[in-house]
C-alpha positions, 0 to 999 in steps of 0.5 A: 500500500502506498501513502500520499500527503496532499498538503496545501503550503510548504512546511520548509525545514525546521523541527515539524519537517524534522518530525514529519520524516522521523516518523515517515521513515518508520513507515513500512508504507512508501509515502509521498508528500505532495505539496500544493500552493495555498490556493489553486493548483492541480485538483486531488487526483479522482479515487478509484476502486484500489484508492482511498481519500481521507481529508483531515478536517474540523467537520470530520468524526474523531477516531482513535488511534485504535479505529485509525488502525482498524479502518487502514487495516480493513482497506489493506485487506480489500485490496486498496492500494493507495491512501490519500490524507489530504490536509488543507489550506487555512480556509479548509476543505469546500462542500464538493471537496468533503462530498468527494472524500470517502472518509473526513477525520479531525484532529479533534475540535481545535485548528492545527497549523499544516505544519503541526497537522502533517507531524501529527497525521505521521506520528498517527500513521506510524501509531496504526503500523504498530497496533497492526503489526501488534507492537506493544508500542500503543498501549490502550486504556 
């Protein structure tokens, strides 16, 4: 399975992007990072069947690291090949775009900076592979 970032703004270096690849190195996924200007710009490819989008959004269901892991699980068992986590610019998502994504996720109910998001959405990646893999990494509870 392969994991795309599409990420609106650049995060440039600093300790987020050092972050962002500590955790993305851990990945037993390839990943790419798709950077896009604040506004404009090519469009989110369309999903198919073999792909999934996930927009990281305020208005998208709170889900544990636990469910994450679970959701990622089942599509890798259907066959999915390719996750698509979008994060936006700091307006967000439009109507069309949410209506075209298979899955809207939150960060909880606060903003967060993309460059925050990104690390976040890494470390949570990361957190999955382990509870998949069944590392005592996560613990519940």
């Amino acid at each position: 399975m392969r994991i795309r970032f599409y990420v609106r703004g650049k995060i440039g270096r600093g300790p987020e992007a050092d972050l962002v690849e500590r955790y993305i190195k851990r990945l037993p996924w390839p990943v790419d990072i798709i950077e896009r200007p604040d506004t404009g710009g090519p469009p989110i490819p369309a999903a198919d069947n073999h792909s999934r989008t996930i927009l990281l959004d305020e208005r998208g269901s709170d889900v544990d690291s636990a469910a994450l892991a679970a959701q990622i699980g089942r599509w890798r068992d259907d066959g999915v090949r390719e996750l698509r986590f979008c994060i936006g610019a700091a307006d967000g998502f439009n109507d069309a775009e949410r209506a075209d994504a298979d899955r809207l996720i939150a960060f909880g109910r606060m903003t967060w900076p993309h460059m925050m998001a990104r690390a976040m959405l890494a470390e949570q990646l990361w957190r999955a592979a382990s509870i998949l893999a069944g590392h005592p990494y996560h613990r519940a509870g």
